[in-house]
C-alpha positions as CSV (number, residue, x, y, z in Angstrom):
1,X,0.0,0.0,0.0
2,X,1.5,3.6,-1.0
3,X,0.4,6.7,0.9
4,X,0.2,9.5,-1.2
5,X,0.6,13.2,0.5
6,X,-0.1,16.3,-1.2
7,X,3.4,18.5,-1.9
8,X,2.6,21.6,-0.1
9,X,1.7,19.2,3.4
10,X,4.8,17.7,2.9
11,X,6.9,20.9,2.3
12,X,4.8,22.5,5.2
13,X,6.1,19.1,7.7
14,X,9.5,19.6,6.4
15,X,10.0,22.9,7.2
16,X,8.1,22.8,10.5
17,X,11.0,19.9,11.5
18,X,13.5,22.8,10.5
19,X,12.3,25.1,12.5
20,X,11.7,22.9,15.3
21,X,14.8,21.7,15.4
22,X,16.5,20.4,17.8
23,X,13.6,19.4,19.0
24,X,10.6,16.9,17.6
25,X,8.2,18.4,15.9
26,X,4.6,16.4,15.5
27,X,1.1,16.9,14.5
28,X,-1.7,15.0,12.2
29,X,-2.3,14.4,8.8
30,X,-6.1,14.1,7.1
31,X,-7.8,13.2,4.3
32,X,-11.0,12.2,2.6
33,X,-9.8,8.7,2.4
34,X,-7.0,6.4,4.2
35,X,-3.8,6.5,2.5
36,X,-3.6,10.2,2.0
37,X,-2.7,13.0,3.5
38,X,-4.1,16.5,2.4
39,X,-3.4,18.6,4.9
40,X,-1.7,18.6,7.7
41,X,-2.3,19.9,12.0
42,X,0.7,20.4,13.9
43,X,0.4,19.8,17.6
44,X,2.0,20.9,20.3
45,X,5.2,18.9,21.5
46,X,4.1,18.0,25.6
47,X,6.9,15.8,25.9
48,X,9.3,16.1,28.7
49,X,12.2,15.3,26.7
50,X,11.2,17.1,23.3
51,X,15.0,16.4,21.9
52,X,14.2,12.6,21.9
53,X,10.7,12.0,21.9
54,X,7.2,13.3,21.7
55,X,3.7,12.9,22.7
56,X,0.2,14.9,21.8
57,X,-2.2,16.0,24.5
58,X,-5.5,13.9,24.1
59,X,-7.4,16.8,23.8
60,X,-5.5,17.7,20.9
61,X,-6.0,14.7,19.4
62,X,-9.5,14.9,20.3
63,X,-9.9,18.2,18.7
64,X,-8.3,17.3,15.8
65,X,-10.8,14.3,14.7
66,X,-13.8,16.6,15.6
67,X,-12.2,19.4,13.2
68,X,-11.9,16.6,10.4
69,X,-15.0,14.9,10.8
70,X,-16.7,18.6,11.0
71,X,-15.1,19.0,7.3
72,X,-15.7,15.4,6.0
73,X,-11.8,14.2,6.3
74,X,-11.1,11.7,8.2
75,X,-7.3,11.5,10.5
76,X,-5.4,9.5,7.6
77,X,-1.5,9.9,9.5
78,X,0.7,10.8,12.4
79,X,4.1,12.7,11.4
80,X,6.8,13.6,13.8
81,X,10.7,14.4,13.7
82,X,13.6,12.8,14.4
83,X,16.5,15.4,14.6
84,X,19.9,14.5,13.8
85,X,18.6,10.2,13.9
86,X,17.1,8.2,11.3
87,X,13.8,8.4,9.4
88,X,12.8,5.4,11.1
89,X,10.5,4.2,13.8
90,X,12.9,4.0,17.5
91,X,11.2,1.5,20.0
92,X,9.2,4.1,21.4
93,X,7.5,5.3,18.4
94,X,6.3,1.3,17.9
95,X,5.6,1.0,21.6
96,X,3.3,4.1,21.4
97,X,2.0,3.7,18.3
98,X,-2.0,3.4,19.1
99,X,-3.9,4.6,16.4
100,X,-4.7,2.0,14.0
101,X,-5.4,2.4,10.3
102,X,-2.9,5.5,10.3
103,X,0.1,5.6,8.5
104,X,3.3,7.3,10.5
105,X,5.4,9.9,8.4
106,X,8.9,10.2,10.2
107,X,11.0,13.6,9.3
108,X,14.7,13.0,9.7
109,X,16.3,16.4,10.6
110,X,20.0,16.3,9.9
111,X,22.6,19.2,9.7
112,X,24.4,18.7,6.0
113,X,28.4,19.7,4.9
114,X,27.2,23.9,4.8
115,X,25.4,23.9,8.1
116,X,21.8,23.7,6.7
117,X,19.6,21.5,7.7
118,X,18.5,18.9,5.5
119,X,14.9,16.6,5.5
120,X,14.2,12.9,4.6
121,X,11.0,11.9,5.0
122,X,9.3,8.2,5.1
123,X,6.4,6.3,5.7
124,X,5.4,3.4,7.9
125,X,2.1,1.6,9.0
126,X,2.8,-0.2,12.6
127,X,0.9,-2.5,13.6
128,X,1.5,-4.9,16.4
129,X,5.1,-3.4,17.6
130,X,6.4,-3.7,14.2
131,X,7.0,-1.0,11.5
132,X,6.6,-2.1,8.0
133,X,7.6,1.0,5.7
134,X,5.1,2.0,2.7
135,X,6.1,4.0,-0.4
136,X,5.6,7.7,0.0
137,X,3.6,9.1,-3.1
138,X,3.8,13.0,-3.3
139,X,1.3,14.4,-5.6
């Protein structure tokens, strides 16, 4: 299964991740149907160790399906970023993983030869503490 994701939402996570960084960046993705992502919500951060990890109030969470469903969308995806590690799932993104049907966009945040900071960005369903990476589509 491919998940596509609109260029501007993706441009839009990327830069968020720059900005954010060094810190994790998240928020939620939505769409009319699973397996795309249209727009995005950024969230706040609440984790106590925002340089390693992150976590989303439930009431953000909460507002955020009521704001799709309002609109006809439905949450399609999870992003977050990793800064300066791998766009890749770490054992607490499986472990916390809890929202089935969703795909997981992870933004790698990395500092390149001239001191910018670059983006990689990839996809993965988990399901039952394993990640199993899908091909991102940008349309």
């Amino acid at each position: 299964m491919n998940f596509f994701i609109k260029r501007a939402a993706l441009a839009n996570i990327e830069q968020l991740a720059r900005e954010g960084f060094p810190y994790e960046i998240c928020g939620f993705l939505g769409g009319s149907v699973l397996g795309q992502a249209i727009e995005l919500k950024p969230t706040r951060n609440i984790s106590g160790q925002p340089q390693v990890e992150y976590n989303i109030a439930p009431e953000q969470t909460l507002e955020t399906l009521l704001a799709f469903e309002v609109r006809g969308m439905k949450l399609t995806g999870v992003y977050h970023s990793h800064p300066r590690y791998p766009a890749r799932p770490s054992q607490t993104d499986i472990r916390l993983a809890d929202l089935p049907g969703v795909m997981y966009l992870i933004t790698s945040v990395y500092e390149n030869n001239n001191g910018t900071l670059d983006c990689e960005t990839r996809a993965y369903r988990i399901e039952k503490g394993r990640a199993h990476e899908t091909k991102l589509e940008v349309i």
